[in-house]
GUVEXTI-226899 format. One record per residue (C-alpha): x, y, z; residue number from 1. Coordinates in Angstrom, 2 decimals. Example, Ala and Ser with C-alpha at 12.3 -4.5 7.8 and 13.67 -1.06 7.14 Angstrom:
! residues 2
+---------+---------+---------+-----+
:       x :       y :       z : num :
+---------+---------+---------+-----+
:   12.30 :   -4.50 :    7.80 :   1 :
:   13.67 :   -1.06 :    7.14 :   2 :
+---------+---------+---------+-----+
! end
This chain:
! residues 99
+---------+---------+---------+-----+
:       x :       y :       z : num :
+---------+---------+---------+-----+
:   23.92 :   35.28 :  -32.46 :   1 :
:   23.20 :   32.33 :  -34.51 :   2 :
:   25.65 :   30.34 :  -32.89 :   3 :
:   23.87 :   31.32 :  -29.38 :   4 :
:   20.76 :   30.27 :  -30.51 :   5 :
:   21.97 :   26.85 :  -32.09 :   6 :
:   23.54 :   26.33 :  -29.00 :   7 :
:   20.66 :   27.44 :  -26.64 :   8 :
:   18.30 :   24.71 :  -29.03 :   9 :
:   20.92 :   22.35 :  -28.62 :  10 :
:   21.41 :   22.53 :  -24.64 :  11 :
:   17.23 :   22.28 :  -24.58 :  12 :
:   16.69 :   18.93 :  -26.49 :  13 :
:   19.44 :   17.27 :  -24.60 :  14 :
:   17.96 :   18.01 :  -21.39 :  15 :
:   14.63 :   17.00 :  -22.13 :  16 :
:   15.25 :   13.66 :  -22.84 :  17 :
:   16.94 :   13.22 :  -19.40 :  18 :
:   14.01 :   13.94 :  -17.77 :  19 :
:   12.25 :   11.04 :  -19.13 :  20 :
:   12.34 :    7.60 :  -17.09 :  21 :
:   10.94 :    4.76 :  -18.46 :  22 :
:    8.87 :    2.46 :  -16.26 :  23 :
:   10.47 :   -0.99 :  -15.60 :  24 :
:    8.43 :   -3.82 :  -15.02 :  25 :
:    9.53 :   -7.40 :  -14.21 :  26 :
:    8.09 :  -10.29 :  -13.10 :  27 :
:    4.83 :  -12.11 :  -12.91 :  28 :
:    1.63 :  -10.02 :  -12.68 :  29 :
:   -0.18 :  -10.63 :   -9.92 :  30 :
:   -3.27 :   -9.09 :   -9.12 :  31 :
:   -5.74 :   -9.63 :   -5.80 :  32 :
:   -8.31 :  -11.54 :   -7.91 :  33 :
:   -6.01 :  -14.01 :   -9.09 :  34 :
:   -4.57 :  -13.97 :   -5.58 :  35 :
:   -7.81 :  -14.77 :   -4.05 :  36 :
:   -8.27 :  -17.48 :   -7.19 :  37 :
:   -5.81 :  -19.80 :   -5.21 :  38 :
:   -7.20 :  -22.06 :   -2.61 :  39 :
:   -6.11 :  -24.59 :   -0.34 :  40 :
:   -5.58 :  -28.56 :   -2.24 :  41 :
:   -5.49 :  -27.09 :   -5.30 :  42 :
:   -2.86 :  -28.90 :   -7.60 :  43 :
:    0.04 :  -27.39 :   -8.80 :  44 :
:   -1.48 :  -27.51 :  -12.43 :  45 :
:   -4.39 :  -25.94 :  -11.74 :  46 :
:   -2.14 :  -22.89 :   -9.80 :  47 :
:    0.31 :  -22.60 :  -13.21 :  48 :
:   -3.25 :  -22.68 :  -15.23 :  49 :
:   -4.09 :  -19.93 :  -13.24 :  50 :
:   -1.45 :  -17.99 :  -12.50 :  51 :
:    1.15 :  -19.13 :  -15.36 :  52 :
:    4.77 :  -20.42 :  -14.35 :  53 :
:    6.47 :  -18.93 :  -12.20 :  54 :
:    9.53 :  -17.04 :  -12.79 :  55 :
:   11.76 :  -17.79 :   -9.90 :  56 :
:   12.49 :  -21.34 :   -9.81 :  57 :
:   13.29 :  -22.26 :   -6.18 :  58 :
:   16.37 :  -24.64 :   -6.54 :  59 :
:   16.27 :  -25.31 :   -2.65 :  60 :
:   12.29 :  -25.85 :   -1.92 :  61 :
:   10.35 :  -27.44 :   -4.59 :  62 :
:    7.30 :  -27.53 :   -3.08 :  63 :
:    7.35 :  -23.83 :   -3.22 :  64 :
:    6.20 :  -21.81 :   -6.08 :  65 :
:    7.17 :  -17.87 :   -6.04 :  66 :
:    5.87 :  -15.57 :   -7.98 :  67 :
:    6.89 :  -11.80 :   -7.71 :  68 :
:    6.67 :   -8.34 :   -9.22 :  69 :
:    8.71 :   -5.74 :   -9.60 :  70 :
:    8.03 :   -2.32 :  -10.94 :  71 :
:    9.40 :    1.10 :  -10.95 :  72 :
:    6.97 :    3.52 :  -12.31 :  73 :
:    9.10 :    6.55 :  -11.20 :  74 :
:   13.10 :    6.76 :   -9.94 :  75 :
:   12.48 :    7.01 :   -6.78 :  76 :
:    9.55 :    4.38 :   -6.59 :  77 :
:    9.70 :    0.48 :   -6.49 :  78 :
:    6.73 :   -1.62 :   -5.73 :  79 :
:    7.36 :   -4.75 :   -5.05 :  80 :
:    4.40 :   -7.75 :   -4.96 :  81 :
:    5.08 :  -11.41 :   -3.77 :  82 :
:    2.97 :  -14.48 :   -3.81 :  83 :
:    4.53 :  -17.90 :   -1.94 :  84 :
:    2.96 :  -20.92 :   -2.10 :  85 :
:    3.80 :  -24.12 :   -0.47 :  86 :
:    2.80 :  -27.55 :   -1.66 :  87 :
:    2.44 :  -30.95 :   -0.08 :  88 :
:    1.80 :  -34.49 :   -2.04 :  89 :
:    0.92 :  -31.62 :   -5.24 :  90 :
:   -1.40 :  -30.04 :   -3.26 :  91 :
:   -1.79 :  -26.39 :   -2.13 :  92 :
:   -0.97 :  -26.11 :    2.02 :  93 :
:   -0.06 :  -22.58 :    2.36 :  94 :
:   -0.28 :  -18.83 :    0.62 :  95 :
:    1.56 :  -16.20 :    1.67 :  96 :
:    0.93 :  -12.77 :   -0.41 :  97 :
:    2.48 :   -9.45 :   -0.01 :  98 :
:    0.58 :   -7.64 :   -2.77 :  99 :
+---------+---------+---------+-----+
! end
């Protein structure tokens, strides 16, 4: 009977921890304020002062800055939030945003 119960106890606190998923978060945050914050002929200073550096560094296009966000609140969940923007002469031209 003991040996039931230890066992019973034992089968219980393993499965409750797999139940448990922690959320995963990568990325730049990017919110719709700071979004909206980013104007045409800005510089590219004043974008990193206000959004920080970016964490994708396009090798390719570097007149593009990319910033995106990645989280997973549940296991069958992924959000997903991208901000592109292109620079001419170290000026803003274009802002793309799928936040």
């Amino acid at each position: 009977m003991k040996q039931l119960r230890f066992f019973l106890l034992l089968i219980t606190t393993v499965l409750c921890g797999c139940a448990y998923h922690h959320p995963f978060e990568q990325g730049n945050i990017i919110t719709l304020s700071k979004a909206q914050s980013i104007h045409p002929g800005m510089s590219s200073s004043a974008v990193i002062s206000q959004l920080g550096s970016p964490v994708l560094e396009n090798v390719y296009r570097d007149q593009r800055m990319t910033y995106v966000y990645t989280s997973q609140p549940s296991r069958n969940k992924t959000i997903v939030k991208k901000l592109e923007i292109d620079f001419q002469n170290d000026h803003v031209t274009n802002i793309r945003t799928a936040l």
